[in-house]
PDB file with SEQRES, HELIX, SHEET and CRYST1 records, atoms N, CA, C and O in Angstrom:
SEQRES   1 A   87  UNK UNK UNK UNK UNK UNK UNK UNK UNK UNK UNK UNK UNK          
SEQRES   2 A   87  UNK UNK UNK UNK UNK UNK UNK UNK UNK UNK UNK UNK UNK          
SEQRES   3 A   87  UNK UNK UNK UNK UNK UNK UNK UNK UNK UNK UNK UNK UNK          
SEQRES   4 A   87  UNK UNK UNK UNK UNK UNK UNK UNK UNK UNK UNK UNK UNK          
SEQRES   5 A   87  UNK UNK UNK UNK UNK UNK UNK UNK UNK UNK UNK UNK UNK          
SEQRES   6 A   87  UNK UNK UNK UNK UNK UNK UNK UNK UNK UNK UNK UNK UNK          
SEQRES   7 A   87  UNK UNK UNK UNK UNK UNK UNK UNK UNK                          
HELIX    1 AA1 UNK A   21  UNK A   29  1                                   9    
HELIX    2 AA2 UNK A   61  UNK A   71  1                                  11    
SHEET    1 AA1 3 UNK A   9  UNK A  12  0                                        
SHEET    2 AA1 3 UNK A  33  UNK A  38  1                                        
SHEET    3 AA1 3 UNK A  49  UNK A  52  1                                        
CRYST1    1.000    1.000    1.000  90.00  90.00  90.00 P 1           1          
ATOM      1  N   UNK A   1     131.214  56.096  29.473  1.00  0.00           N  
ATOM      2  CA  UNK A   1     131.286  54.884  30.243  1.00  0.00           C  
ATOM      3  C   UNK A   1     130.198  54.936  31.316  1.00  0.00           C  
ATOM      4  O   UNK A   1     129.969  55.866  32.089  1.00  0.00           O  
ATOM      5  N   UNK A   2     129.429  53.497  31.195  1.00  0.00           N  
ATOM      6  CA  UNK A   2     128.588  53.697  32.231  1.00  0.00           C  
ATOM      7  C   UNK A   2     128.737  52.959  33.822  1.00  0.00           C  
ATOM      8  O   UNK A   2     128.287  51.818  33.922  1.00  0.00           O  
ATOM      9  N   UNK A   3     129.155  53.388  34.647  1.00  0.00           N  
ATOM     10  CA  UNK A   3     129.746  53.190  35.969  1.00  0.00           C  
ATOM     11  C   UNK A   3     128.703  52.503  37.090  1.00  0.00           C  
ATOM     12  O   UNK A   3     129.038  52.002  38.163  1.00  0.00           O  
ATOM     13  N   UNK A   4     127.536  52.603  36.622  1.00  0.00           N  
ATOM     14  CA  UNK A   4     125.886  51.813  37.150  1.00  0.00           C  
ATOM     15  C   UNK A   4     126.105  52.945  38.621  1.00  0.00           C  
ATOM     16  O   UNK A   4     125.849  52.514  39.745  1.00  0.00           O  
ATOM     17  N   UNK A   5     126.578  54.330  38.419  1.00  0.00           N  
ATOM     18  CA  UNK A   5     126.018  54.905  39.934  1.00  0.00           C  
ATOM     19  C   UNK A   5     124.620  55.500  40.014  1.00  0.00           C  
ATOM     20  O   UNK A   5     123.895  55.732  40.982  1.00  0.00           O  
ATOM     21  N   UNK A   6     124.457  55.680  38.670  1.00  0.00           N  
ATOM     22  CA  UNK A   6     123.061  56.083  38.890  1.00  0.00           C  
ATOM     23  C   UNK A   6     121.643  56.450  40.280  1.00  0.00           C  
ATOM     24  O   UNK A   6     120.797  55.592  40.532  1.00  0.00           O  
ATOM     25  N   UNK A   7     121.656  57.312  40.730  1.00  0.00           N  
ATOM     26  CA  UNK A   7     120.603  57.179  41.965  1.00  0.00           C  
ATOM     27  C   UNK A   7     121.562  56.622  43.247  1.00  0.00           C  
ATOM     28  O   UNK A   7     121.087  56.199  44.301  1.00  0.00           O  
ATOM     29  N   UNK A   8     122.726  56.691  43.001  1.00  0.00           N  
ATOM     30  CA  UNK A   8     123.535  56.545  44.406  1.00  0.00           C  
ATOM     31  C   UNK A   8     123.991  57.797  44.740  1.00  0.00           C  
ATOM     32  O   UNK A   8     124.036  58.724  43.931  1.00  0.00           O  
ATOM     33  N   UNK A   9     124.482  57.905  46.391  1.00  0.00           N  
ATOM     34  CA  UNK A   9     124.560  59.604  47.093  1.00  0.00           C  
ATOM     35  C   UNK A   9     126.312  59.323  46.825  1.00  0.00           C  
ATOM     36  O   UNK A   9     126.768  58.195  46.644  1.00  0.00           O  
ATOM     37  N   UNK A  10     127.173  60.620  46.843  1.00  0.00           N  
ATOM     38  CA  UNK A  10     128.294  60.146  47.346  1.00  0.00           C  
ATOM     39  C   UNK A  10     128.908  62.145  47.859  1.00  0.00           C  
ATOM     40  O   UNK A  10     129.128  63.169  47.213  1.00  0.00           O  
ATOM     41  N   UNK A  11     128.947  61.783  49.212  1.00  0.00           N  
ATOM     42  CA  UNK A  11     130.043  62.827  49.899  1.00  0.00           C  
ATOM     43  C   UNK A  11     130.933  63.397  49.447  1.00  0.00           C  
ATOM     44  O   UNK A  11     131.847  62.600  49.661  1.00  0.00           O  
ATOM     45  N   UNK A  12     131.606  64.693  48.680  1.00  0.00           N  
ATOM     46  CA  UNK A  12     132.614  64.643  48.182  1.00  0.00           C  
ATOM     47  C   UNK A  12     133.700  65.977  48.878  1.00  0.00           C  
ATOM     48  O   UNK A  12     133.508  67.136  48.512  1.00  0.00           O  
ATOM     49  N   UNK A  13     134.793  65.647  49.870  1.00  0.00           N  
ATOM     50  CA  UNK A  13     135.056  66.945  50.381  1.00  0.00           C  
ATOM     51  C   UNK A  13     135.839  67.807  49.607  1.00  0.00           C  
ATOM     52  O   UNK A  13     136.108  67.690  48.411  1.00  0.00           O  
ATOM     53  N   UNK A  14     136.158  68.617  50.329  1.00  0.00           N  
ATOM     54  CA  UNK A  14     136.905  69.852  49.285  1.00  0.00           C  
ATOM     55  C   UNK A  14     136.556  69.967  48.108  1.00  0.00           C  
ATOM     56  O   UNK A  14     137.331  69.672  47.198  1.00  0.00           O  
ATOM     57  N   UNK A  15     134.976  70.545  47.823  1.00  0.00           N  
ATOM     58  CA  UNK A  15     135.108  70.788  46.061  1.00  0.00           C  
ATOM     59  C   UNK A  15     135.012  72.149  45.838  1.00  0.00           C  
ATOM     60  O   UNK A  15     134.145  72.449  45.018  1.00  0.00           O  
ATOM     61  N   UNK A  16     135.827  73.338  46.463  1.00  0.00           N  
ATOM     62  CA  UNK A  16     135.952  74.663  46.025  1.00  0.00           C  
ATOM     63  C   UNK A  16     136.260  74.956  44.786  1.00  0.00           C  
ATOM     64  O   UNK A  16     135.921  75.827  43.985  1.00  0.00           O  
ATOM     65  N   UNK A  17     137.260  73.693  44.786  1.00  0.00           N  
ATOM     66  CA  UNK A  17     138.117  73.777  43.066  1.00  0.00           C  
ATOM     67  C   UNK A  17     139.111  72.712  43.067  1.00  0.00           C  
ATOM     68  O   UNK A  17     139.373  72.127  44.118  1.00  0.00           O  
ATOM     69  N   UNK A  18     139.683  72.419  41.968  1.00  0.00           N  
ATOM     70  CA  UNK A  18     140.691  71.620  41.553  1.00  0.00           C  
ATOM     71  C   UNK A  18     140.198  69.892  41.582  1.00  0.00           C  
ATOM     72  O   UNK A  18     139.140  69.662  40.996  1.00  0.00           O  
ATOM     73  N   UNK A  19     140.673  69.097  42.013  1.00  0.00           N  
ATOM     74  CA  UNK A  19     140.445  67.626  42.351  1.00  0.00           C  
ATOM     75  C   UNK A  19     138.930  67.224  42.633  1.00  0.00           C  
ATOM     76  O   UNK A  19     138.168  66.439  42.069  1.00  0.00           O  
ATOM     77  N   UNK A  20     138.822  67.893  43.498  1.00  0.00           N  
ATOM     78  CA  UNK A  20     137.722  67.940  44.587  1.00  0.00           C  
ATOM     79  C   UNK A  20     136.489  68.171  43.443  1.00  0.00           C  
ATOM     80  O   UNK A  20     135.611  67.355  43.160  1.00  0.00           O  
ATOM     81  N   UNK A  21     136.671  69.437  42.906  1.00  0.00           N  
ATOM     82  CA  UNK A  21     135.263  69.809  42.140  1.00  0.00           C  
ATOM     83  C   UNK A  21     135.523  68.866  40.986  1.00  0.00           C  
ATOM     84  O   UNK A  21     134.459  68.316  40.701  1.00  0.00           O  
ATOM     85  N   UNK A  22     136.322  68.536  40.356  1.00  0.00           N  
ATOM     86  CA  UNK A  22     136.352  67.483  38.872  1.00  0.00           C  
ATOM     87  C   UNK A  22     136.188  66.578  39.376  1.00  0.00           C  
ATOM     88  O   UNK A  22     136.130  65.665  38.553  1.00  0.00           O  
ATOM     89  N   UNK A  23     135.973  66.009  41.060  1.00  0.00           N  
ATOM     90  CA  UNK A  23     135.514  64.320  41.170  1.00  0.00           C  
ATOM     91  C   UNK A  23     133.472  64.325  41.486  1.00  0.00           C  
ATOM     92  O   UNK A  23     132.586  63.473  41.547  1.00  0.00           O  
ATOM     93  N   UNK A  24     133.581  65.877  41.607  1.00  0.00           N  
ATOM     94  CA  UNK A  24     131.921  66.137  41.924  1.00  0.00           C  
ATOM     95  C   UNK A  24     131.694  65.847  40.544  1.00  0.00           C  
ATOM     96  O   UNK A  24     131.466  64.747  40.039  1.00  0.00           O  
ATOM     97  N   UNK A  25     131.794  67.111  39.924  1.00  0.00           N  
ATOM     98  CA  UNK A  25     131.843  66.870  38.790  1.00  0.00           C  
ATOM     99  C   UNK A  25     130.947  65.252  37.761  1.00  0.00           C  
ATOM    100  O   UNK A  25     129.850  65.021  37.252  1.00  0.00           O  
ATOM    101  N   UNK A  26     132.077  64.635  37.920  1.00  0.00           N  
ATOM    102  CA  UNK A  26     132.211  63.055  37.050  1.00  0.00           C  
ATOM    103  C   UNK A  26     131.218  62.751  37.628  1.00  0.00           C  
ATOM    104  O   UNK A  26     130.182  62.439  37.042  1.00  0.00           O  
ATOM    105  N   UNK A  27     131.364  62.788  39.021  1.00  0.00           N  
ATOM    106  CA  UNK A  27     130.035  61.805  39.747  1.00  0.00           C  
ATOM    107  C   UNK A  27     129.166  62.031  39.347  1.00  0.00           C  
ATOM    108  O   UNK A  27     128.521  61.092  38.880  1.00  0.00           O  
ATOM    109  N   UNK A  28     128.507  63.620  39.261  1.00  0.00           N  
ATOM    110  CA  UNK A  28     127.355  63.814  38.627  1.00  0.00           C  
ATOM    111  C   UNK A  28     126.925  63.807  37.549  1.00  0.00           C  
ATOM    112  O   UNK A  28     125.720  63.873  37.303  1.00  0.00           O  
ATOM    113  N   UNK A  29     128.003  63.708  36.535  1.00  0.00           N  
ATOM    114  CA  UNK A  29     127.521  63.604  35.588  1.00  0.00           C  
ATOM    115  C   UNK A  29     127.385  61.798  35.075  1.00  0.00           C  
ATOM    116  O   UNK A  29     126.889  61.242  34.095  1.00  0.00           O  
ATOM    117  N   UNK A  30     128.062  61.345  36.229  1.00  0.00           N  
ATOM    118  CA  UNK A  30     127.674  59.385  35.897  1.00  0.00           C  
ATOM    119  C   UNK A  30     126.024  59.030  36.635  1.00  0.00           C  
ATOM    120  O   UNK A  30     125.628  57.920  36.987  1.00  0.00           O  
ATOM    121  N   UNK A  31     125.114  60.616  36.737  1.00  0.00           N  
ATOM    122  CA  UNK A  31     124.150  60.199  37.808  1.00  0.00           C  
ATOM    123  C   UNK A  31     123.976  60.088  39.229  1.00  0.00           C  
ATOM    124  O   UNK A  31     122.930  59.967  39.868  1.00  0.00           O  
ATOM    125  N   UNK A  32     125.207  60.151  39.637  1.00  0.00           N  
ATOM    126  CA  UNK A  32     124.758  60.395  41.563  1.00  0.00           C  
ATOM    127  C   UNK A  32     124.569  61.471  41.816  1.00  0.00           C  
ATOM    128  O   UNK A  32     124.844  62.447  41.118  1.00  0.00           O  
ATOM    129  N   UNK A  33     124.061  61.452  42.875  1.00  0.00           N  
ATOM    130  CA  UNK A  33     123.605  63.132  43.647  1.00  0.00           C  
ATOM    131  C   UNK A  33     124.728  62.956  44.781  1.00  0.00           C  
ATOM    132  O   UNK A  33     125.038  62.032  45.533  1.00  0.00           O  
ATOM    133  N   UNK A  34     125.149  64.134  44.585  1.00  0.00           N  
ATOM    134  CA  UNK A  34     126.612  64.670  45.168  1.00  0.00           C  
ATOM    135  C   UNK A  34     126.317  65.704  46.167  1.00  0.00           C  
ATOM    136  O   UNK A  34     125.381  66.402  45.776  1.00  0.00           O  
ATOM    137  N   UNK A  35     126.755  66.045  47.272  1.00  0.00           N  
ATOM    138  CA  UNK A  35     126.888  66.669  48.245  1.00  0.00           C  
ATOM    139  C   UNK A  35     128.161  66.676  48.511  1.00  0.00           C  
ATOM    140  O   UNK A  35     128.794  65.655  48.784  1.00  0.00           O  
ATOM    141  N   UNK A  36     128.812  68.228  48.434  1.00  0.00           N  
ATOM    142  CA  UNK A  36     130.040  68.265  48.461  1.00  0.00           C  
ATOM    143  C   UNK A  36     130.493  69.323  49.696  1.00  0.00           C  
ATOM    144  O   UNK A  36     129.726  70.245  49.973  1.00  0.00           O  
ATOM    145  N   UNK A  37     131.478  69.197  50.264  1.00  0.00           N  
ATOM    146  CA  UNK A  37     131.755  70.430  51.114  1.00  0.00           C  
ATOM    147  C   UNK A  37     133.175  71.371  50.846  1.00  0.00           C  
ATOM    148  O   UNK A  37     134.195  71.024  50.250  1.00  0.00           O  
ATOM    149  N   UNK A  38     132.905  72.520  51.420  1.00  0.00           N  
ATOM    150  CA  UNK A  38     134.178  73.069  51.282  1.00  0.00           C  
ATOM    151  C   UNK A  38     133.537  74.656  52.114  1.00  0.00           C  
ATOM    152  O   UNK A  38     132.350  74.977  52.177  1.00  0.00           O  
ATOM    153  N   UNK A  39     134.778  75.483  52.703  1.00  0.00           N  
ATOM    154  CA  UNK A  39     134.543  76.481  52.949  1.00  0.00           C  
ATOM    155  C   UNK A  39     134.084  77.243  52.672  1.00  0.00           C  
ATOM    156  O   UNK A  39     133.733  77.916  53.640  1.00  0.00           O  
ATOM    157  N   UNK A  40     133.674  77.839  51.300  1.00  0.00           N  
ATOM    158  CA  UNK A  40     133.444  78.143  49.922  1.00  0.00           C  
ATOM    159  C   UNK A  40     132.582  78.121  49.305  1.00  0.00           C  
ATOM    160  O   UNK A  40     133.003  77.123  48.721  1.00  0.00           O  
ATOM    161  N   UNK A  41     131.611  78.314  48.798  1.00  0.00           N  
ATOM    162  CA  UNK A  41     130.908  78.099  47.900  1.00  0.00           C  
ATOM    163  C   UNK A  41     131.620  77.195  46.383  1.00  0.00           C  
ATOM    164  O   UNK A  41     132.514  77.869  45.870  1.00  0.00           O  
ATOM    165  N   UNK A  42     131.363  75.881  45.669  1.00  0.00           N  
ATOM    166  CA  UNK A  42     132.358  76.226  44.376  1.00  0.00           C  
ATOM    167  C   UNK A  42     131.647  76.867  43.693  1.00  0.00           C  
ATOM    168  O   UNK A  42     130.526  77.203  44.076  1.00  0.00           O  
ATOM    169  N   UNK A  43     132.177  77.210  42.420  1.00  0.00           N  
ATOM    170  CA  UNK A  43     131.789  78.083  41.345  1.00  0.00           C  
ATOM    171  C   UNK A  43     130.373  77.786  40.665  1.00  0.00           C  
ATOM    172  O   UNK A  43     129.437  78.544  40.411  1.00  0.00           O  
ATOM    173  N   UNK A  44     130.577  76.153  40.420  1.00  0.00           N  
ATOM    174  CA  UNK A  44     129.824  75.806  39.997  1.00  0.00           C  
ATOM    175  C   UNK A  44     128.353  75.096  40.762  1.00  0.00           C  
ATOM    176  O   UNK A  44     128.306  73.866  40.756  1.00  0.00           O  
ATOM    177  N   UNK A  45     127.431  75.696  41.267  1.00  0.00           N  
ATOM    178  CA  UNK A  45     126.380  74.514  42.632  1.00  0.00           C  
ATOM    179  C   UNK A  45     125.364  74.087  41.780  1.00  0.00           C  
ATOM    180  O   UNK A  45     124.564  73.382  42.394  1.00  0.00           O  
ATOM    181  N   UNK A  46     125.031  74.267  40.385  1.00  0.00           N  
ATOM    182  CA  UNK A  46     123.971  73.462  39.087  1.00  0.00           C  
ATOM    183  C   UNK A  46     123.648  71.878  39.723  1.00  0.00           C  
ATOM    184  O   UNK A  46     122.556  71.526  40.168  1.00  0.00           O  
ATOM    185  N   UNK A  47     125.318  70.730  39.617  1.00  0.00           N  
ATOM    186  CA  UNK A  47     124.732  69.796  40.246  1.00  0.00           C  
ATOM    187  C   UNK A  47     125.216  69.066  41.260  1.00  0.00           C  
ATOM    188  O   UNK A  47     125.025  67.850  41.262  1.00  0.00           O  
ATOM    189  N   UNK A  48     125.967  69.731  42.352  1.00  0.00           N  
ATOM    190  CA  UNK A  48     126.556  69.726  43.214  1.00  0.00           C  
ATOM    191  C   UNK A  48     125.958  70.376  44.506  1.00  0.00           C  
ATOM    192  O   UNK A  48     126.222  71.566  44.679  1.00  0.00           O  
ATOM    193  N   UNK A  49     125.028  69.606  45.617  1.00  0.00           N  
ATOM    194  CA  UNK A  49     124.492  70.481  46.779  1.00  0.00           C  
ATOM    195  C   UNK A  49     125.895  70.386  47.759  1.00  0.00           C  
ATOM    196  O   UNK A  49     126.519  69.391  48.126  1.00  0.00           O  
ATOM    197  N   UNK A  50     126.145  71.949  48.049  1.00  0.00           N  
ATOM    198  CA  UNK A  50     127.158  72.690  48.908  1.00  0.00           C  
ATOM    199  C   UNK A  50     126.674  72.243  50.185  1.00  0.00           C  
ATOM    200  O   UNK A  50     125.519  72.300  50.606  1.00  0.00           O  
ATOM    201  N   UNK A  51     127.672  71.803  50.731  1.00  0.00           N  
ATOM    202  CA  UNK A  51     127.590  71.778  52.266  1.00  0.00           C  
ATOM    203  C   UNK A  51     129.146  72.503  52.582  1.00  0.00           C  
ATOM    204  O   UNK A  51     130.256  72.430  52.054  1.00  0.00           O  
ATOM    205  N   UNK A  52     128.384  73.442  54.080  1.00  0.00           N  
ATOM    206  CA  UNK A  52     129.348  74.610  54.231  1.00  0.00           C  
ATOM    207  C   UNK A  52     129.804  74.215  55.251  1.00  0.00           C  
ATOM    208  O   UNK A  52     129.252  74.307  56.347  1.00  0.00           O  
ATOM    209  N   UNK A  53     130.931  73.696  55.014  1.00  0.00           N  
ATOM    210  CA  UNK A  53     131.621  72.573  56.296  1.00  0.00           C  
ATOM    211  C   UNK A  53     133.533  72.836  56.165  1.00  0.00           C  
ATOM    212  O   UNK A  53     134.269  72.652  55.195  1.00  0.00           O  
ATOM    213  N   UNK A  54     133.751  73.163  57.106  1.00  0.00           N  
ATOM    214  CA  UNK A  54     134.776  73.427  57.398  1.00  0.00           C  
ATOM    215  C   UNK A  54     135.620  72.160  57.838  1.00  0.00           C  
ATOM    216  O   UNK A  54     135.607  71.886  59.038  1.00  0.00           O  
ATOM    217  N   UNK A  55     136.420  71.291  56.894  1.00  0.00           N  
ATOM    218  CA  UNK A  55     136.931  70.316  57.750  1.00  0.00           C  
ATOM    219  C   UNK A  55     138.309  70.343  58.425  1.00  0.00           C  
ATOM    220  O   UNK A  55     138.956  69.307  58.580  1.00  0.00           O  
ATOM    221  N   UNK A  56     138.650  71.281  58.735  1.00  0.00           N  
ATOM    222  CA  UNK A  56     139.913  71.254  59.202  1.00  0.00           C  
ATOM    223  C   UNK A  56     138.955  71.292  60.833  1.00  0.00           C  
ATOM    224  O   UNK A  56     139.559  70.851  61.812  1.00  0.00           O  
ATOM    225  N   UNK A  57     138.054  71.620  60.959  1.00  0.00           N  
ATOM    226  CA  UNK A  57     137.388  71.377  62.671  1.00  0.00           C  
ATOM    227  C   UNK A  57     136.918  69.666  63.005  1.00  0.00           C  
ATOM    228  O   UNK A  57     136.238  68.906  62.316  1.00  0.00           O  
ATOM    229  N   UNK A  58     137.440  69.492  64.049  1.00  0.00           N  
ATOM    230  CA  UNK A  58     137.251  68.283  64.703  1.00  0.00           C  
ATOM    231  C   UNK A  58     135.823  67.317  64.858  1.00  0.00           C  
ATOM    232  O   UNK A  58     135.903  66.102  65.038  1.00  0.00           O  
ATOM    233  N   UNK A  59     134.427  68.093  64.754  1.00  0.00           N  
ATOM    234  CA  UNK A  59     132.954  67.902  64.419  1.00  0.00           C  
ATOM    235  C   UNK A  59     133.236  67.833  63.016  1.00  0.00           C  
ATOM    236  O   UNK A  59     132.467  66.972  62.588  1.00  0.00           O  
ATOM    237  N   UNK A  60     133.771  68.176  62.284  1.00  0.00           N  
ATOM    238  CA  UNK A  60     133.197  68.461  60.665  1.00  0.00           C  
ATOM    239  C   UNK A  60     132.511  67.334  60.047  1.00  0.00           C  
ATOM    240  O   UNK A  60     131.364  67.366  59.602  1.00  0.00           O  
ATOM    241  N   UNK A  61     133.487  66.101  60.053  1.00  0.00           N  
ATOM    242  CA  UNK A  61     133.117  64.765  59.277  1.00  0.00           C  
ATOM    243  C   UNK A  61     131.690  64.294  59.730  1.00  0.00           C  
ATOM    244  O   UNK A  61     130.826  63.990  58.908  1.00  0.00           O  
ATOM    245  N   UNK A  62     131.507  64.255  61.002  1.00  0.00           N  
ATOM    246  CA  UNK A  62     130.300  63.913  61.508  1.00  0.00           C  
ATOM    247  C   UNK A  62     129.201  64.806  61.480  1.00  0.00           C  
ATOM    248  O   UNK A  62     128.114  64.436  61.924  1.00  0.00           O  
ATOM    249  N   UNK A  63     129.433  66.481  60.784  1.00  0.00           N  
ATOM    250  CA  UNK A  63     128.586  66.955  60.226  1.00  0.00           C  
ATOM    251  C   UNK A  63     128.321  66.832  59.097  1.00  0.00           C  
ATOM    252  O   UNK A  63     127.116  66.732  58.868  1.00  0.00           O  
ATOM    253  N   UNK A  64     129.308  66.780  57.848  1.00  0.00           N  
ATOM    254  CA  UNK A  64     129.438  66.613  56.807  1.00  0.00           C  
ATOM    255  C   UNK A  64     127.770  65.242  56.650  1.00  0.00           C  
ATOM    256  O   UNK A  64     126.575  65.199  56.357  1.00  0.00           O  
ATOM    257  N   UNK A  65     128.611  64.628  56.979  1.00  0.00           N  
ATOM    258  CA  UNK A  65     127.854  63.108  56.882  1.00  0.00           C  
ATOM    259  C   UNK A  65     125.970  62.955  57.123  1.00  0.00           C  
ATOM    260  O   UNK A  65     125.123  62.620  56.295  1.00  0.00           O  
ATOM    261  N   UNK A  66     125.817  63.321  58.472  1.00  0.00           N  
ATOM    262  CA  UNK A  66     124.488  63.895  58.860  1.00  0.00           C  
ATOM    263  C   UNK A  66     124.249  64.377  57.932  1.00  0.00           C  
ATOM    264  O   UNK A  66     123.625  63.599  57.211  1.00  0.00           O  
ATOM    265  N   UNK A  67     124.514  65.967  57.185  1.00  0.00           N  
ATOM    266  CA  UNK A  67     124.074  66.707  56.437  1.00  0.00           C  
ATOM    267  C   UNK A  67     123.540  65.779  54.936  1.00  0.00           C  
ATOM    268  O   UNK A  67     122.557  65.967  54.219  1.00  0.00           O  
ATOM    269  N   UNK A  68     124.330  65.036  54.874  1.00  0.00           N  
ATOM    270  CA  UNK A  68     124.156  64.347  53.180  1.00  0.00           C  
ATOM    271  C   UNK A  68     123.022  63.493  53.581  1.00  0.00           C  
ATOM    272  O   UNK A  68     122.127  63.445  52.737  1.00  0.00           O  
ATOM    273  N   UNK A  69     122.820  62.761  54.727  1.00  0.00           N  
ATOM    274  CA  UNK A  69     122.043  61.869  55.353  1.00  0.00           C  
ATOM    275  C   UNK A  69     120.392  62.549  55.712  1.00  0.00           C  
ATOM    276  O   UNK A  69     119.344  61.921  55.861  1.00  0.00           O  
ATOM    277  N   UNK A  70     120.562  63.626  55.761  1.00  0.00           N  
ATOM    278  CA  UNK A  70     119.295  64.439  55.660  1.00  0.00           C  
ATOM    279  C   UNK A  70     118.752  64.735  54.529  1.00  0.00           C  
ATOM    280  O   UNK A  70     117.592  64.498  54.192  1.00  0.00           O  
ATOM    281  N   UNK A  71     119.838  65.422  53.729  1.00  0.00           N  
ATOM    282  CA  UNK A  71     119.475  65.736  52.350  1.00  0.00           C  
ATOM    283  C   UNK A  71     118.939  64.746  51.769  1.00  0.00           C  
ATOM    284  O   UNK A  71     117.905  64.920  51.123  1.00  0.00           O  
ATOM    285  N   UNK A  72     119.579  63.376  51.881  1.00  0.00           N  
ATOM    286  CA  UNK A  72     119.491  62.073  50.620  1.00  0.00           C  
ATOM    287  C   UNK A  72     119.055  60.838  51.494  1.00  0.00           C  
ATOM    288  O   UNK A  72     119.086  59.696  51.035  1.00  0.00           O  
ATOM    289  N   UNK A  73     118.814  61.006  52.253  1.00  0.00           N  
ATOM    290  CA  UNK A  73     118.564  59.683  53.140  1.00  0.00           C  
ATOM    291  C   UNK A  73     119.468  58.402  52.860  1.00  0.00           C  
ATOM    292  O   UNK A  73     119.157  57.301  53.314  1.00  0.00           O  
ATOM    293  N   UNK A  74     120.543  58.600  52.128  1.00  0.00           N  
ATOM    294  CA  UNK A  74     121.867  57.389  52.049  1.00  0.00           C  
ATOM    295  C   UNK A  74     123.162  58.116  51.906  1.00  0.00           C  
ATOM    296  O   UNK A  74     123.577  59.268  51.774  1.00  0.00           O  
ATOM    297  N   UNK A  75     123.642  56.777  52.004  1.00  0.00           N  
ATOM    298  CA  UNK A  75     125.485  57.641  51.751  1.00  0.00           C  
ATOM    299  C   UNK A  75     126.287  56.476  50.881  1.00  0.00           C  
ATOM    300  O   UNK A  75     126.653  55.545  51.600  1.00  0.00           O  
ATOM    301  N   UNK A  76     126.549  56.373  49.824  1.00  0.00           N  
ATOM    302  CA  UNK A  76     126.991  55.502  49.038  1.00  0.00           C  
ATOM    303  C   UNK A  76     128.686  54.977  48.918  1.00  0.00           C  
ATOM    304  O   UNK A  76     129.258  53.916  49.168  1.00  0.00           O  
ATOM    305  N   UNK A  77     129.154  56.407  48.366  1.00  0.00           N  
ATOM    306  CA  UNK A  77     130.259  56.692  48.424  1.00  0.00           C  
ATOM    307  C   UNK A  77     131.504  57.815  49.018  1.00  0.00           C  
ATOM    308  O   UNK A  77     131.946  58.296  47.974  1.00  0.00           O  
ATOM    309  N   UNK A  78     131.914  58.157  49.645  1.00  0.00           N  
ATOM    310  CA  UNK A  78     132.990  59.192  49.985  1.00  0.00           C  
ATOM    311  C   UNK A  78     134.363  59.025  49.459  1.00  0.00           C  
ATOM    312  O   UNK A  78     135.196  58.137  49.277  1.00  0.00           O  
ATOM    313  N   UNK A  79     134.177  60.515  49.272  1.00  0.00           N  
ATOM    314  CA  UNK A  79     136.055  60.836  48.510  1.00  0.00           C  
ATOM    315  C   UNK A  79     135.936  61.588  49.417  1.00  0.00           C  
ATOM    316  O   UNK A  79     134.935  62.289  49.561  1.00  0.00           O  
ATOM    317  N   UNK A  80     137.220  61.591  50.430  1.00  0.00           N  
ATOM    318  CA  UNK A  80     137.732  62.673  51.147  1.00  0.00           C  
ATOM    319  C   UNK A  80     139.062  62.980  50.465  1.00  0.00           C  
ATOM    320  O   UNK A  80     140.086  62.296  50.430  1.00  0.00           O  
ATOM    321  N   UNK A  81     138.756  64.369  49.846  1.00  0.00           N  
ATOM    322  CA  UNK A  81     139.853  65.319  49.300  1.00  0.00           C  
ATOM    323  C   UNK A  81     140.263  66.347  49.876  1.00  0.00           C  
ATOM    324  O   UNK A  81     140.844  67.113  49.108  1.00  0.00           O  
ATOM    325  N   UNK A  82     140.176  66.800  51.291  1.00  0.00           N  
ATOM    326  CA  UNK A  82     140.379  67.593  51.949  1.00  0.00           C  
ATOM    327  C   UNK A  82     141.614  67.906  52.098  1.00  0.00           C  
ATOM    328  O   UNK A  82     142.194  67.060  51.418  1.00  0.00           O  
ATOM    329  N   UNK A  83     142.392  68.582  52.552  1.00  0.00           N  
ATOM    330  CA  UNK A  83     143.731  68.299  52.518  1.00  0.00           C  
ATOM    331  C   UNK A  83     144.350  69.223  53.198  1.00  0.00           C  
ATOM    332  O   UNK A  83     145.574  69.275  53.072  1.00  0.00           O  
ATOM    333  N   UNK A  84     143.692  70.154  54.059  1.00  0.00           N  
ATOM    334  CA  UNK A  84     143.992  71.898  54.760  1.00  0.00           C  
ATOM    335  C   UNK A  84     144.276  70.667  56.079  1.00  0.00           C  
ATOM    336  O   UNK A  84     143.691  69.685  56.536  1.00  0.00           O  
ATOM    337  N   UNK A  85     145.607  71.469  56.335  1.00  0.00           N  
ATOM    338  CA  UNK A  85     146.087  71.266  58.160  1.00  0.00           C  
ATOM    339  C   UNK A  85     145.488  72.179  58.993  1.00  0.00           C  
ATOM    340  O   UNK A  85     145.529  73.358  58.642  1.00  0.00           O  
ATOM    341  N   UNK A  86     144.920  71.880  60.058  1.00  0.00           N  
ATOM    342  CA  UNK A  86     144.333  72.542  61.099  1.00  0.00           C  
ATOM    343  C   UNK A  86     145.470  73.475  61.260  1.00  0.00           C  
ATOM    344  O   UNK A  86     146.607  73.022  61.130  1.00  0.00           O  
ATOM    345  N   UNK A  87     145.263  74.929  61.573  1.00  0.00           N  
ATOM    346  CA  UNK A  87     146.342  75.912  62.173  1.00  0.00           C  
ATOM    347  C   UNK A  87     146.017  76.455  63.373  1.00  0.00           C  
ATOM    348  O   UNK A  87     146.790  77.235  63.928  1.00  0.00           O  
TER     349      UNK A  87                                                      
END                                                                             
């Protein structure tokens, strides 16, 4: 299926694993350039650029964001999949 994202950026948090990395994942493979974060490295960084962003901290989102905004000079779409409670 073709979704027309082609050449669009999209934010994707938490992609260490599970949800998070299968929505990087799709995206990239429908053509967007993905910038994803997580504490972590995921397993997979082929077509997923890691951003090492901790979001359970109060700055994060507004780093997160910058960061993709440097990398890609746009921001298309965001999935926030984050889901860790601050402790």
């Amino acid at each position: 299926m073709d979704l027309e994202l082609a050449g669009k950026v999209a934010l994707v948090t938490g992609v260490s694993q599970g949800i998070g990395l299968a929505v990087a994942d799709v995206l990239a493979a429908e053509g967007m350039r993905v910038a994803g974060t997580s504490r972590t490295a995921p397993p997979r960084g082929d077509e997923v650029a890691h951003l090492p962003v901790d979001m359970r901290e109060a700055s994060a989102g507004d780093r997160a964001v910058a960061a993709c905004l440097d990398r890609y000079g746009q921001l298309d779409v965001l999935v926030n999949n984050s889901a860790a409670a601050a402790s």
